[in-house]
C-alpha positions in Angstrom: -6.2 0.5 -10.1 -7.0 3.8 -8.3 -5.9 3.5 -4.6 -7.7 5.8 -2.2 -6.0 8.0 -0.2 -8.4 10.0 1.9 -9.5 12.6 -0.8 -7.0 12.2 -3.5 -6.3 9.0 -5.4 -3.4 7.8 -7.2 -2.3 4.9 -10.1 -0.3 2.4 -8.5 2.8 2.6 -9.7 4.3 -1.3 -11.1 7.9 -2.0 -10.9 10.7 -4.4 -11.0 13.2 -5.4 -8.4 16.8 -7.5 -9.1 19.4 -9.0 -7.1 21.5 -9.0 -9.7 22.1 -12.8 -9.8 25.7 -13.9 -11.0 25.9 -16.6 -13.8 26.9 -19.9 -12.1 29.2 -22.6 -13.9 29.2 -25.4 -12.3 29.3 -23.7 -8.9 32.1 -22.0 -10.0 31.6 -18.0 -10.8 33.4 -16.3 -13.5 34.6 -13.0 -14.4 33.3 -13.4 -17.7 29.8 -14.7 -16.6 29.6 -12.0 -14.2 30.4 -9.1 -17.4 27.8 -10.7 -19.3 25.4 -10.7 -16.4 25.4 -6.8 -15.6 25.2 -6.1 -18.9 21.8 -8.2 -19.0 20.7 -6.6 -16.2 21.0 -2.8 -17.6 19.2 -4.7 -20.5 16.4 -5.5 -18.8 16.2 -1.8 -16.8 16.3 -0.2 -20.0 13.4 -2.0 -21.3 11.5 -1.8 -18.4 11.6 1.7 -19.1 10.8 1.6 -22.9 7.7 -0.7 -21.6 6.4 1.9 -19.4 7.3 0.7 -16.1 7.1 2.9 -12.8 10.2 1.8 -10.9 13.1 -0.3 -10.9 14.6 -1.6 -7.7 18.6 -2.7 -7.2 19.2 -4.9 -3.9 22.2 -4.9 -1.9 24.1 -8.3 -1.0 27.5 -9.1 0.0 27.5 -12.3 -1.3 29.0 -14.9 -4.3 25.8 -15.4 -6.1 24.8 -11.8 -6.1 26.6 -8.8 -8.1 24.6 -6.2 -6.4 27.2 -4.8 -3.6 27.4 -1.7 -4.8 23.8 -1.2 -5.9 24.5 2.9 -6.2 26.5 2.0 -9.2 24.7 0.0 -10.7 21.6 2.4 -10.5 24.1 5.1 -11.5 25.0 3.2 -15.1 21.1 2.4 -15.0 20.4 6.1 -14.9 22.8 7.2 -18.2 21.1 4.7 -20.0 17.2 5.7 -19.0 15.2 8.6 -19.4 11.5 8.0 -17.7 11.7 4.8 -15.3 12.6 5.7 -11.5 15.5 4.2 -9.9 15.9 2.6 -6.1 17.6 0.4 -4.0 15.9 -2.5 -2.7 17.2 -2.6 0.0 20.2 -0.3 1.3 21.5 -2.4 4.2 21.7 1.1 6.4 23.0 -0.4 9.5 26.3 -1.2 7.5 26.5 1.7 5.5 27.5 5.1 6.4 24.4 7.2 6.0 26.7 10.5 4.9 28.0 8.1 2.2 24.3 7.2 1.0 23.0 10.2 1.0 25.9 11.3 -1.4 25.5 8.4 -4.0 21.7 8.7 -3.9 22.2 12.3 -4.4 24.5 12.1 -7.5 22.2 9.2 -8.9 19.3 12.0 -8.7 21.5 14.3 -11.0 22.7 11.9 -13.1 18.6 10.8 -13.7 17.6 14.4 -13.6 15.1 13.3 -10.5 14.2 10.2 -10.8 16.4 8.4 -7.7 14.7 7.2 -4.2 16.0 4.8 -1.5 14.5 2.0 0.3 17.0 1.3 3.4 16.4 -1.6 5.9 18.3 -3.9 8.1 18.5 -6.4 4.7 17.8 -10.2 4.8 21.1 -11.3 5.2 23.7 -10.9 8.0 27.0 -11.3 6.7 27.7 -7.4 6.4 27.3 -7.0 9.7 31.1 -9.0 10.4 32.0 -7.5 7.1 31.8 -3.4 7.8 32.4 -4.3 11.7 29.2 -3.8 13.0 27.8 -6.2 16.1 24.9 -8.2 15.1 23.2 -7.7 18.6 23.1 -4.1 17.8 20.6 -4.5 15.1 17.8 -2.4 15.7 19.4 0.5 17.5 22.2 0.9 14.7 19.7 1.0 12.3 17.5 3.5 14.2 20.4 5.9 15.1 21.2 5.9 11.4 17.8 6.1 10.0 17.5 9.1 12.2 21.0 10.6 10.8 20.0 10.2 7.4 16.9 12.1 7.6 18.3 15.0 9.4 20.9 14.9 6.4 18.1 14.6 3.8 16.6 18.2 5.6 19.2 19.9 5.9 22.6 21.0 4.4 24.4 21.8 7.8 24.4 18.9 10.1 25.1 19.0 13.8 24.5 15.5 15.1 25.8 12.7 17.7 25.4 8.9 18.3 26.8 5.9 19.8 28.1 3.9 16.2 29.4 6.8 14.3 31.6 9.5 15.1 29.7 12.9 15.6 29.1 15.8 13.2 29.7 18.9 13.8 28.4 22.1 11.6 29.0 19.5 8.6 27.9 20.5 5.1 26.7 17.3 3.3 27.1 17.7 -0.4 25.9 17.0 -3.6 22.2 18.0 -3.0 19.4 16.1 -4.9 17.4 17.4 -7.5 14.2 16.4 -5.3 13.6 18.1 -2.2 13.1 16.0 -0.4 15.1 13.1 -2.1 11.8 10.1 -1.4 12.9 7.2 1.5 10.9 4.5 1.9 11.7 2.1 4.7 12.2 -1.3 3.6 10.3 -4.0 6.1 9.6 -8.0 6.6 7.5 -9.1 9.6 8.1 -7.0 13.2 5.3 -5.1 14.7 8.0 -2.1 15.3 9.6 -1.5 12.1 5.7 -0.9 10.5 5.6 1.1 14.0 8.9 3.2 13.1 7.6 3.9 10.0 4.4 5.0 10.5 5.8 7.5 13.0 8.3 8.9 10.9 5.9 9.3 7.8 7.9 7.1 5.6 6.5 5.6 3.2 6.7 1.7 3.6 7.8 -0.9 1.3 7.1 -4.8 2.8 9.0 -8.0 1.3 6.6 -10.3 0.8 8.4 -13.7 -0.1 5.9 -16.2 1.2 2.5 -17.0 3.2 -0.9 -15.2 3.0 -0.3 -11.4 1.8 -3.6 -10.8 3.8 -1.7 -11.5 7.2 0.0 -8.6 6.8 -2.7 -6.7 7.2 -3.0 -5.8 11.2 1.0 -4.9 10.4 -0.1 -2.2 7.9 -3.0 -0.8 9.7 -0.2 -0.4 12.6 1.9 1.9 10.5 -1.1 3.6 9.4 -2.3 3.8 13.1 1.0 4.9 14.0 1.1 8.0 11.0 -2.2 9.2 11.9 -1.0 9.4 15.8 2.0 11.6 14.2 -0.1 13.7 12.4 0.6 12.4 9.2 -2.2 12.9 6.2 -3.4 9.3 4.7 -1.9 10.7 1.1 1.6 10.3 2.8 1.4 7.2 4.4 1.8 5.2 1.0 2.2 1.3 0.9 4.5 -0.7 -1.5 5.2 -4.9 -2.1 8.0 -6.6 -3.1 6.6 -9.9 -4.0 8.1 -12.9 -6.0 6.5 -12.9 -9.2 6.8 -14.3 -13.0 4.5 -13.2 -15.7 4.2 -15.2 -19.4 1.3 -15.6 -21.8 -0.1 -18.5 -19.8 -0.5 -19.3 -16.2 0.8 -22.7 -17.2 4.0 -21.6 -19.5 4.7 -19.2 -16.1 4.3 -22.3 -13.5 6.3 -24.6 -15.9 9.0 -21.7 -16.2 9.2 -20.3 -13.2 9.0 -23.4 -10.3 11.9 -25.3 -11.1 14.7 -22.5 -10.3 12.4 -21.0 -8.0 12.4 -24.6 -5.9 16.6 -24.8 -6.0 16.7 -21.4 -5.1 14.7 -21.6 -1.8 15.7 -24.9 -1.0 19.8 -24.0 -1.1 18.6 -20.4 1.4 16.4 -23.1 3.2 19.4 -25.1 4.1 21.4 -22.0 5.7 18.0 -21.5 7.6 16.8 -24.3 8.9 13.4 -24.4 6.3 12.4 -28.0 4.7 13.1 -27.9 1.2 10.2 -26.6 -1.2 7.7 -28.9 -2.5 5.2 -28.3 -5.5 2.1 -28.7 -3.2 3.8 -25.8 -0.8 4.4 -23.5 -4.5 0.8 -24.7 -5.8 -0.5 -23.0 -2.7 1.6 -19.8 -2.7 0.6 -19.5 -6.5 -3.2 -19.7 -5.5 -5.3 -17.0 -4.7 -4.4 -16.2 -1.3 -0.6 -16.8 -1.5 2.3 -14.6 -1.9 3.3 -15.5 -5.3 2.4 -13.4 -8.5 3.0 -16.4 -11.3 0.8 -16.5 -14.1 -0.9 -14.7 -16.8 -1.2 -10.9 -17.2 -4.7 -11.3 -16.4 -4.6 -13.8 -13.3 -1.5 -11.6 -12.2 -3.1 -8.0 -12.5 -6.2 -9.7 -10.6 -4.0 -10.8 -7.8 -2.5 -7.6 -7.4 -5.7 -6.0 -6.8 -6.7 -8.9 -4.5 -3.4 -7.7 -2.8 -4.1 -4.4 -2.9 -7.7 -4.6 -1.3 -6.5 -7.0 1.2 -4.2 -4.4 2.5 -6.7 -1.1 2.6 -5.0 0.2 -1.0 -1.0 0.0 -2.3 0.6 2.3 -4.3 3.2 0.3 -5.6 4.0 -3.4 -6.7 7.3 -4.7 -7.5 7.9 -8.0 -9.0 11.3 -9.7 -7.8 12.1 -12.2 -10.8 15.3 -12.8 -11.3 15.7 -15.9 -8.8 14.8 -18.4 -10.5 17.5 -19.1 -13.2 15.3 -18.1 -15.8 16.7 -16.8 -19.2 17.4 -13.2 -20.1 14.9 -13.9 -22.9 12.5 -15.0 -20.8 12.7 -12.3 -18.4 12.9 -9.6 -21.1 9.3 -11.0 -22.4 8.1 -10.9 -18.7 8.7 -7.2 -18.5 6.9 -6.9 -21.9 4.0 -8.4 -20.8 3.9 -6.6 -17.1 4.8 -3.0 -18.9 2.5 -4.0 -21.8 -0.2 -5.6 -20.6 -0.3 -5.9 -16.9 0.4 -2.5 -16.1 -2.8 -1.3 -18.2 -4.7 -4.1 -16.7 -4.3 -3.2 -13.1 -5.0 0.2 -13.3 -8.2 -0.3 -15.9 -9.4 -3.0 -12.6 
């Protein structure tokens, strides 16, 4: 699909995010599951690339049935092992990181890939690395801001000179390795607040938005905020680029995908619903998220790549779509065919709508 940008227009680009799920036995997790579970995982990044995919998106957790803690390494290894596909996190928790530190791992990803590494950094999904690194949960926003801020001032320049209230200051600091890309891309990583699309659009970042459930149209009067909010900063439509991260399955059928995909999907949401106070998930409430409206991208190549673009124009134009599969217990067969058929025949199929 050619997205409009003003004057210009570009393919949107059709990726892949992981959390890097551990292998569960019997609740328990084990060493050897977990060994056989990163190795899947480079698995499935290398053939995303081989299949001609865009992008391919670590998270960042800090918790037992995750493996992505360190999601810099893992990109790192993915990057020895890849030679077109672009590498991210998705997201880097910044408010618990130190943005010196990210900026150096992002930076040696980029030479290890030979330009190919960006960053999506957010406040994350999760709290429990807030307690863990030390950080105050009611200092949320503002950590994140200061840091946001920090980053990009190390992102322009090699000699840093800054101060702030949650990190010690920096003073005529040279921040090394430099990236291959100048500049190095950050996108900002967002779910639902009026003020993060806000930040975003002010700062000229380009914006990526986790999608997980409802009615992607919704989100529209949050996207033309960050687009408002761009334009007021004098930044040109081009710049101002829009990615998803949306839940999504993709076999030869809608059926085989439903069948597949629903029945991890449901113990998934239902064990985070429990921590969150949500009901547990019916197949009437995953019917409807599955329809045409609804956040879900389960089904065919052809019902999927139609969705997207129904995504796409409900939003005034994306320029990037990644599918987050890998929660649903599926098989590492399964989800290697699922990248086939996005890389194969989604892919062409959106851009040819």
């Amino acid at each position: 699909m050619l997205v409009s940008t003003s004057n210009t227009f570009q393919i949107m680009e059709i990726g892949i995010d992981s959390f890097a799920s551990a292998s569960a036995d019997n609740g328990k997790y084990i060493v050897n599951n977990n060994i056989q579970s990163i190795a899947d995982l480079l698995e499935r990044i290398e053939r995303a690339d081989q299949v001609g995919l865009d992008i391919f998106g670590i998270g960042e957790h800090h918790r037992k049935e995750f493996l992505d803690s360190a999601p810099s390494v893992l990109l790192a290894a993915a990057a020895a092992k890849t030679k077109q596909i672009r590498l991210t996190s998705a997201v880097t928790v910044l408010s618990a990181a130190d943005p010196v530190r990210v900026f150096q791992n992002f930076a040696t990803i980029d030479l290890i890939s030979k330009g190919r590494a960006e960053m999506v950094v957010g406040r994350g999904s999760f709290t429990e690395s807030f307690p863990l690194f030390g950080f105050n949960i009611h200092d949320y926003d503002e950590i994140f801001a200061e840091k946001l801020q920090l980053l990009l001032q190390i992102r322009a320049h090699e000699v840093v000179n800054w101060s702030g209230r949650f990190r010690p200051a920096l003073k005529n600091q040279t921040i090394y390795p430099r990236p291959v890309q100048d500049p190095i891309p950050i996108w900002l990583g967002v779910g639902g607040t009026p003020q993060s699309f806000a930040r975003a659009g002010a700062l000229g970042l380009p914006l990526m938005i986790a999608i997980i459930g409802g009615e992607t149209h919704r989100f529209r009067p949050l996207v033309d905020i960050y687009r408002q909010a761009g334009k007021a900063a004098g930044f040109a439509p081009n710049q101002l680029k829009v990615g998803l991260h949306s839940l999504g399955y993709v076999a030869e059928t809608t059926e085989q995908a439903v069948e597949e995909y629903y029945p991890g999907y449901a113990e998934t949401f239902t064990r985070i619903g429990k921590e969150r106070g949500w009901p547990p998930v019916t197949k009437d409430q995953f019917n409807a998220q599955v329809g045409k409206s609804g956040a879900l991208i389960v089904g065919s190549p052809q019902e999927v790549a139609q969705k997207i673009v129904r995504h796409s124009e409900a939003l005034g134009g994306i320029s990037r779509l990644n599918f987050q599969m890998d929660n649903a217990s599926l098989s590492q067969e399964k989800l290697l065919k699922s990248i086939e058929l996005i890389g194969n025949e989604v892919k062409p199929l959106v851009n040819k709508l």
